[in-house]
N, C-alpha and C positions, 0 to 999 in steps of 0.2 A: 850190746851196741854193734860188734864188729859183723852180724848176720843182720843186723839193719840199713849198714852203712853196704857192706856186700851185694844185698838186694837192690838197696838205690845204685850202684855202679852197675849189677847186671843192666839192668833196664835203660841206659842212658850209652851202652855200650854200641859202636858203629856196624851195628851186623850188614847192614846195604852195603855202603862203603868196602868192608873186609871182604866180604861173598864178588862185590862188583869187581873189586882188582884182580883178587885171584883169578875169577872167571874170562877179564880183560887179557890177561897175563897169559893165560890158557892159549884163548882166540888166537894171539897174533895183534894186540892193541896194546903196545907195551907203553907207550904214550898214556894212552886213559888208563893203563895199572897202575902207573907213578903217579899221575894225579890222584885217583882217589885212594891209593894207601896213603898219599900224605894228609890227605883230608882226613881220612881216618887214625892217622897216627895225631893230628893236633888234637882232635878230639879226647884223644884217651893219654894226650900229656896235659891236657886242661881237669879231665878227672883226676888223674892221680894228682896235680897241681894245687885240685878242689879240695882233695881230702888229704893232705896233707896240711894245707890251712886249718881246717880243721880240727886235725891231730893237734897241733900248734897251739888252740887255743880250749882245746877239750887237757892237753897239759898244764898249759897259763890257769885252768881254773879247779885243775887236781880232777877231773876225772875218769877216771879208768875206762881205757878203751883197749884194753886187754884182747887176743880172739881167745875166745873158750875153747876149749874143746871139741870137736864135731860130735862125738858119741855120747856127749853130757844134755848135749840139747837138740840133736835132732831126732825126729820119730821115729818110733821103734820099728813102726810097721814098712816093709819094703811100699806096700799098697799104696800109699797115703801120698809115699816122697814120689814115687809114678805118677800118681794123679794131680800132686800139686806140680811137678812138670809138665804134664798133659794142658793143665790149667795155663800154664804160665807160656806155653806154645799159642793155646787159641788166644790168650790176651792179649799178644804182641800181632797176632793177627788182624785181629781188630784197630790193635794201633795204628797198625800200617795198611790201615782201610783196603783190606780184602773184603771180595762181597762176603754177604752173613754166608751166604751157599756153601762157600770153602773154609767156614773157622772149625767145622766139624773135620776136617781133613788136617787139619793143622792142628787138632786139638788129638789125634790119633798120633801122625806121624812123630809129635811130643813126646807121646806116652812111650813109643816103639824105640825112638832115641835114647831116652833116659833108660829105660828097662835096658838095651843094647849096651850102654855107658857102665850100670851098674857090676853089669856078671858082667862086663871085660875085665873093670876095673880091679877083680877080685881074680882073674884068672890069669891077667901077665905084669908083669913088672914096672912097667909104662903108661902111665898117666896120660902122657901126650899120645904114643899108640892106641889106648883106649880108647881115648876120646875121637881120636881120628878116624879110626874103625865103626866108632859108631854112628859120626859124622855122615860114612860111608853108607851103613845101613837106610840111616836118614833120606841120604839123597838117591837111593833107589826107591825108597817110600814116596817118595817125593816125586819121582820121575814117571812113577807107574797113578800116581794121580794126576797129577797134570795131563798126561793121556789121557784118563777117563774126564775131565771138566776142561778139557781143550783151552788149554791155558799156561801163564810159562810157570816152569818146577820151580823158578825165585819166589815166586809166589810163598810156598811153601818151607822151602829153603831156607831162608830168613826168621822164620818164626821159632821153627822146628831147634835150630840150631842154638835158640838165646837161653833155655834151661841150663845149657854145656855151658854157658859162658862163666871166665873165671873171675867172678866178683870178688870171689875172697881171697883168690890166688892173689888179685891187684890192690887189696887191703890188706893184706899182711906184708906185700912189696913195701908198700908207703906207710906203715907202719916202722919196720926194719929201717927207713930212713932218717926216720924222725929219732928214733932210740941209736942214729949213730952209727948203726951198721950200714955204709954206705955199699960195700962190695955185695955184701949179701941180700939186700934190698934189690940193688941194683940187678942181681942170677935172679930171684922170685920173678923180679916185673921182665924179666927177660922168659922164664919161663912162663910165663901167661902170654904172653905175644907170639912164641910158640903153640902153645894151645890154639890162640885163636885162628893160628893159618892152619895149623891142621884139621882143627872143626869145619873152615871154608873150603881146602881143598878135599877135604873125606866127603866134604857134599857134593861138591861139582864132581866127584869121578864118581860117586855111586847112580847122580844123574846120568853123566856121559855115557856108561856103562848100560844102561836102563835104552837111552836115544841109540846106540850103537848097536843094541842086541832088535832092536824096533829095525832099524834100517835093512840089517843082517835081513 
């Protein structure tokens, strides 16, 4: 249950909103950052709110919603867990009604995130730097398409970024709160809110870096 419940939190996760502030925040619009990170923070105190009801009532009727293990159940093959990010890049593309022309772009820049994500993950000590580094990778991906389909790198951005996002990180938060551990609930869902500014900001500087070296 808990890689089910994780998967429905990816997908319902504010990546516009998150990417839009940071980006705001960037510019010089410190005005529209404040707005749409609060829009984005009610959002993902409505999810953990959700699945904490949830939790509430999957106890009320004894069923274990335990998280497993990662290495018990997810796939062996590195291949597989690439492609079904790759996958899960162009579907959010889709969602977010990019033309069909760019889901192949976004269904790559996915695959190059997640492969980036993975051998970080294994190579430094930091979760958050990982991910933020590959965030980075991402939105140089990102930057050098939009260039070639004259179009803006959010496009891309946004899709490419929702594999990274921490579903499970934000269900094992709201897990830990329900069983009581309120401090330590409390450090998890703070470390996924981390994660996520670093996924938005490792995108927008691997863009700006991409536009900057264009201008150069």
């Amino acid at each position: 249950p808990s890689l089910v419940v994780a998967a429905g939190i990816v997908v319902m996760l504010p990546g516009v909103a998150l990417v839009g502030s940071v980006r705001d925040a960037l510019v010089g619009f410190p005005l529209t950052a404040i707005g749409r990170a609060v829009d984005g923070t009610m959002v993902v105190v409505g999810i953990v709110a959700g699945v904490l009801v949830g939790l509430a009532v999957a106890t009320a009727a004894s069923v274990p919603m335990q998280i497993i293990p990662g290495d018990d159940v997810a796939p062996s093959s590195l291949l597989l867990r690439v492609a079904a990010g790759a996958m899960a890049a162009a579907s959010a593309a889709v969602v977010y009604q990019a033309p069909w022309t760019l889901v192949g772009a976004s269904l790559a820049i996915g695959a190059v995130g997640f492969s980036a994500s993975t051998a970080l993950t294994s190579a430094v000590n930091s979760n958050t730097l990982a991910y933020g580094a590959a965030a980075d990778v991402e939105g140089m991906a990102a930057g050098l398409a939009a260039q070639r389909a004259r179009t803006l790198a959010l496009v891309f951005v946004v899709p490419g970024i929702l594999p990274l996002l921490p579903g499970l990180t934000l269900y094992r938060g709201s897990l830990l709160l329900t069983a009581g551990e309120t401090v330590e609930g409390l450090v998890v869902l703070l470390e996924a809110a981390v994660r996520m500014l670093a996924l938005a900001s490792g995108a927008l500087l691997g863009e700006l870096l991409v536009s900057r070296r264009r201008a150069a």
